[in-house]
C-alpha positions in Angstrom: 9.9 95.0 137.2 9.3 92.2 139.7 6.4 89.8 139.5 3.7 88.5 141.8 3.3 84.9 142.3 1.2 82.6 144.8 3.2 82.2 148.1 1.2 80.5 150.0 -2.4 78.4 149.8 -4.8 77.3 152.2 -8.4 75.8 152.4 -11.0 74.7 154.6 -14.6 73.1 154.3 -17.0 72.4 157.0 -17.3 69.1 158.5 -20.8 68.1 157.7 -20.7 65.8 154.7 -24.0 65.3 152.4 -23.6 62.4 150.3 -26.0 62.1 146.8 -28.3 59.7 148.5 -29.8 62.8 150.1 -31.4 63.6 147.2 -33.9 61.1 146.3 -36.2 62.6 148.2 -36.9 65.2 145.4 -36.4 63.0 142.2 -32.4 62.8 141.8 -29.9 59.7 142.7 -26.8 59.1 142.9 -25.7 57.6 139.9 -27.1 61.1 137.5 -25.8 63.7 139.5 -22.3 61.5 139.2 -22.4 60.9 136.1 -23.4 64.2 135.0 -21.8 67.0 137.5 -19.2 64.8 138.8 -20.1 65.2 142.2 -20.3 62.4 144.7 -21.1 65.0 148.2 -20.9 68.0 149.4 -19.9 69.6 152.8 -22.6 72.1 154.4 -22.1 74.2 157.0 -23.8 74.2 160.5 -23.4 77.1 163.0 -20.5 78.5 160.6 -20.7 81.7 158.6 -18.6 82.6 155.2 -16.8 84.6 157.2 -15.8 81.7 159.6 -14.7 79.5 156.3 -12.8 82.3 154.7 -10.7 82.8 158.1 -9.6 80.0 158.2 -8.6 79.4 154.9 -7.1 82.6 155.0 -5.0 81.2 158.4 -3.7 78.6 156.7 -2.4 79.9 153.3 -0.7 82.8 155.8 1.1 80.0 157.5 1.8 78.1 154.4 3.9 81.2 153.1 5.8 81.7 156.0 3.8 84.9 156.7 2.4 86.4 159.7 -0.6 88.5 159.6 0.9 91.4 160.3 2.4 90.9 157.1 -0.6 91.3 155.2 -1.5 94.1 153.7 -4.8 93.9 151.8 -7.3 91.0 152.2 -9.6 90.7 149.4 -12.7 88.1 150.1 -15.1 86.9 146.9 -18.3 85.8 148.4 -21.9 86.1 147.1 -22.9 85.2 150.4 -21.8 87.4 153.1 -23.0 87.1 157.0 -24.7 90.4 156.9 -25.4 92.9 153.8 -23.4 95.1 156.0 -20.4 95.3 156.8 -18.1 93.4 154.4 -17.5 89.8 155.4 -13.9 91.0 155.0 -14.1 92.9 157.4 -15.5 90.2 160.3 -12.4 87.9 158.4 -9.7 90.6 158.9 -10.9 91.0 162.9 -11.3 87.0 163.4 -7.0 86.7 161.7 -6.2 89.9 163.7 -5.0 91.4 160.8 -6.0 94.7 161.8 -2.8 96.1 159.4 -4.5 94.7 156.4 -7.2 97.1 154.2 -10.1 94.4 153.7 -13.2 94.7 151.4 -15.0 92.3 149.3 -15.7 91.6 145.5 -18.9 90.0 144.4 -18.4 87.9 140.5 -20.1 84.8 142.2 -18.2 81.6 140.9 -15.7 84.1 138.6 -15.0 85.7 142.3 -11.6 84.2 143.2 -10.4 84.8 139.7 -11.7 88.6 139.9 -10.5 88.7 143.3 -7.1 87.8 141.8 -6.4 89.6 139.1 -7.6 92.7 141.6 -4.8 91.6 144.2 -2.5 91.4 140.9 -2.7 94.9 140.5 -1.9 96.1 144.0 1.0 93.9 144.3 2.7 95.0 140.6 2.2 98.8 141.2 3.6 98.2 144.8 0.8 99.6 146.3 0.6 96.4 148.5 3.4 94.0 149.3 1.1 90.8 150.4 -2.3 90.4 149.7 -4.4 87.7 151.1 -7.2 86.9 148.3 -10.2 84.4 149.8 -13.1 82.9 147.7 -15.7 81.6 150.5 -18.8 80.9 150.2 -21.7 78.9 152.2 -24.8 78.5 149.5 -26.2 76.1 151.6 -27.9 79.1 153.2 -29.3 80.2 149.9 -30.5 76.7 148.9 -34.3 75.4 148.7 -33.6 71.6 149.8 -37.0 70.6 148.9 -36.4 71.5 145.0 -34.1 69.2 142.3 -31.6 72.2 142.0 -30.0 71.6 145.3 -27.5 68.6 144.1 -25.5 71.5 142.6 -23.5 73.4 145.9 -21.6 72.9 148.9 -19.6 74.9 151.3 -16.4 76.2 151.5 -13.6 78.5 151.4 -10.1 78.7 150.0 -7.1 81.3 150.1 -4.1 82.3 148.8 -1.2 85.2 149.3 0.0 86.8 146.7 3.8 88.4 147.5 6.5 90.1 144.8 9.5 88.2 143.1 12.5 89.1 140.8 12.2 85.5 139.9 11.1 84.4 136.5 7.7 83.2 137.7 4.1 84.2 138.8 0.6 85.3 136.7 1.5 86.1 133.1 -2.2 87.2 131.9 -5.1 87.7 132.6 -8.7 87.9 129.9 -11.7 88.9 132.0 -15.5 89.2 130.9 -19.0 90.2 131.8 -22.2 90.7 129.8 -25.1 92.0 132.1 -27.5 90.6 129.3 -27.0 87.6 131.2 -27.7 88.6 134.5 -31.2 86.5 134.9 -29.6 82.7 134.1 -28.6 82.9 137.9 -29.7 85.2 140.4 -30.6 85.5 144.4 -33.3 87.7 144.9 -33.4 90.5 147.6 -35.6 90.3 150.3 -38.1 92.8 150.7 -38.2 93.8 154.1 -41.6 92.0 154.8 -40.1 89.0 153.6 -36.9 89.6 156.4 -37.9 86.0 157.9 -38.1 84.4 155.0 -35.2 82.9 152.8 -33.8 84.1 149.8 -33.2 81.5 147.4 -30.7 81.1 144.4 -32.7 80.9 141.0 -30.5 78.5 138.0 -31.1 78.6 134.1 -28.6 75.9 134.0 -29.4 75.2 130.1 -28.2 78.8 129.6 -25.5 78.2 132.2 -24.3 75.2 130.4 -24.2 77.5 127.0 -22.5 80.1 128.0 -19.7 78.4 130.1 -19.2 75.9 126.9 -19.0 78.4 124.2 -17.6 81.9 126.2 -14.9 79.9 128.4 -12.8 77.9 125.6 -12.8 81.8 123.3 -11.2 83.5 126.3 -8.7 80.9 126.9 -8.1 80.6 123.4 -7.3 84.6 123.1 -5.1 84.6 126.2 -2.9 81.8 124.5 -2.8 83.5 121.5 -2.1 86.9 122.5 1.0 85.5 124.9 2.0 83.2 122.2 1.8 80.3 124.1 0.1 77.2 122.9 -2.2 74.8 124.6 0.3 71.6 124.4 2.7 73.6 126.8 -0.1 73.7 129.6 1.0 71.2 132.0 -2.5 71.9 134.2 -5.8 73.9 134.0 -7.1 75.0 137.7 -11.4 75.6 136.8 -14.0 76.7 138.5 -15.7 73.5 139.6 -19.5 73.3 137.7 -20.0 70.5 136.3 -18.1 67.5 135.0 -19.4 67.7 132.0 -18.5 71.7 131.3 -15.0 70.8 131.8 -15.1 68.1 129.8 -16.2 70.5 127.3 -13.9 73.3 127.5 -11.0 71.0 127.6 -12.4 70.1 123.9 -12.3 72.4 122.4 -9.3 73.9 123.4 -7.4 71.0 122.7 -6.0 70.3 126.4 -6.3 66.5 127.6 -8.5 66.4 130.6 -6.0 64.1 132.5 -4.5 67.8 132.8 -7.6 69.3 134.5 -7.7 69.7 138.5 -11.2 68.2 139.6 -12.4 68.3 143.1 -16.4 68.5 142.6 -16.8 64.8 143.7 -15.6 66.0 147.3 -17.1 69.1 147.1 -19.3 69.8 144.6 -19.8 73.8 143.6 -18.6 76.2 146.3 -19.0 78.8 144.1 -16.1 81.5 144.8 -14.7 79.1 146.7 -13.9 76.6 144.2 -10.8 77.9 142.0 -8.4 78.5 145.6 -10.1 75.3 146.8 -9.0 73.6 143.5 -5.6 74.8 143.7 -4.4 74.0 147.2 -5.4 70.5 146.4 -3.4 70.8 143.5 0.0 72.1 145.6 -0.7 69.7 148.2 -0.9 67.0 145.5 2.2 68.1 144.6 0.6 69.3 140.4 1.0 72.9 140.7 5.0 72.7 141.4 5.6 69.9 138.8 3.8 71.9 135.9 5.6 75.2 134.1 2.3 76.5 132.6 -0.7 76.7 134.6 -4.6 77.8 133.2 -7.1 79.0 135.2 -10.6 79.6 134.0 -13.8 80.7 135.9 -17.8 81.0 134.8 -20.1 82.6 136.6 -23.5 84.9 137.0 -23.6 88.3 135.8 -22.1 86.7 133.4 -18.6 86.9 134.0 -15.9 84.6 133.1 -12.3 84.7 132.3 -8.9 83.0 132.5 -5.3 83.4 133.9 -2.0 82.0 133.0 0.8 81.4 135.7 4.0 80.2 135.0 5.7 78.2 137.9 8.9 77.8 137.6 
């Protein structure tokens, strides 16, 4: 049976950069939120929507596997923060690429998106149903932010993509070990808006002492089960492509599963948390760096509300 593997990546990020100093006006500074998320700024969006970030991501990681977008046949976009309730951002991204052969609809895990997202493109493309699927993870919290309150060091913008295409070659996603637990569902939340409140903004509510739990204890069991049950031990990962939340969470997980953090991909200091955009974000700065070809055994590992969380193994070459 052949396998799917990642044939192309692609990301993008506004241009607007917010650097830490911003945040003095409401009791932070530079030097904590580096020193304990990691992250040094943050890129914001202006007139863009997620829709707008997730095209063009989704343009370059078509053109980055030698694809055109005719060639797509499924696009699959993780966002918590869609340009309307209705219709899909998917949708507005598969009419802004032209890719009018594709089926497009989107999948809501907030930060666990892209891996969600993933292991849902996975399917498609081993039972055949799909030959290429395009899966995004785009998101623009910046519109869900309160500015004014301490919180608002934690997210930026952006998007990242990546096609995922069949191979008779000994290569691609191995496993997958995916979660939720609806018992956390109030350690992060975005309230609806009633519709006397349609003027007002709807802002993104963090327990992140609960957050910091979960992702520490849940995320290092998961990977260890996936390892286990392929019989694959941590020394033979070569690199570990996270979820971006805090330095300090990474630092964690890598731990306690044993993995030297020298091995994990880390991009927060440019762009802090972009939410479902972070793990295809993460990993086309890892293929562009040139990590992702020179390892054999890749991890990937995502936390986020609900909760969800889970991990993926990929074998390169």
């Amino acid at each position: 049976m052949h396998n799917v593997y990642i044939k192309g990546t692609g990301a993008y990020v506004p241009e607007k950069v917010i650097h830490n100093d911003f945040f003095e006006k409401v009791g932070s500074s530079d030097k904590w939120i580096y020193n304990t998320l990691g992250i040094r700024e943050r890129r914001v969006v202006t007139n863009e929507k997620s829709s707008d970030l997730a095209a063009n991501a989704g343009k370059k990681a078509i053109e980055d596997a030698g694809m055109s977008v005719n060639d797509i046949d499924l696009i699959i976009v993780a966002t918590s923060t869609p340009d309307k309730q209705a219709p899909s951002c998917a949708c507005y991204v598969q009419e802004k690429l032209k890719a009018h052969n594709a089926v497009a609809f989107d999948l809501s895990a907030v930060c666990s998106g892209a891996m969600f997202a993933i292991s849902v493109g996975y399917q498609f493309v081993k039972n055949n149903t799909y030959q290429n699927v395009l899966v995004i993870g785009a998101d623009t919290f910046s519109e869900i932010i309160d500015w004014d309150r301490r919180d608002s060091v934690f997210f930026g913008d952006g998007a990242g993509a990546l096609v995922l295409s069949q191979t008779n070659e000994d290569k691609g996603f191995i496993d997958f070990n995916l979660f939720s637990d609806g018992r956390g569902a109030n350690h992060f939340t975005i309230e609806n808006k009633t519709p006397n409140e349609a003027y007002s903004k709807a802002y993104f509510y963090m327990d992140g002492k609960e957050i910091y739990n979960g992702a520490t204890q849940l995320v290092p069991q998961a990977i260890n089960q996936l390892l286990d049950k392929n019989e694959i031990s941590v020394t033979e990962i070569d690199l570990m492509v996270p979820h971006q939340p805090s330095i300090g969470i990474l630092k964690s997980i890598a731990k306690q599963i044993g993995l030297p953090f020298e091995k994990v991909l880390t991009n927060m200091d440019k762009y802090a948390n972009t939410s479902g955009g972070t793990i295809p974000i993460a990993l086309d700065d890892a293929v562009k760096q040139g990590k992702f070809d020179a390892a054999k055994y890749v991890l990937f590992a995502a936390v986020g509300a609900g909760m969800t969380w889970g991990t993926a193994l990929y074998k390169t070459k």
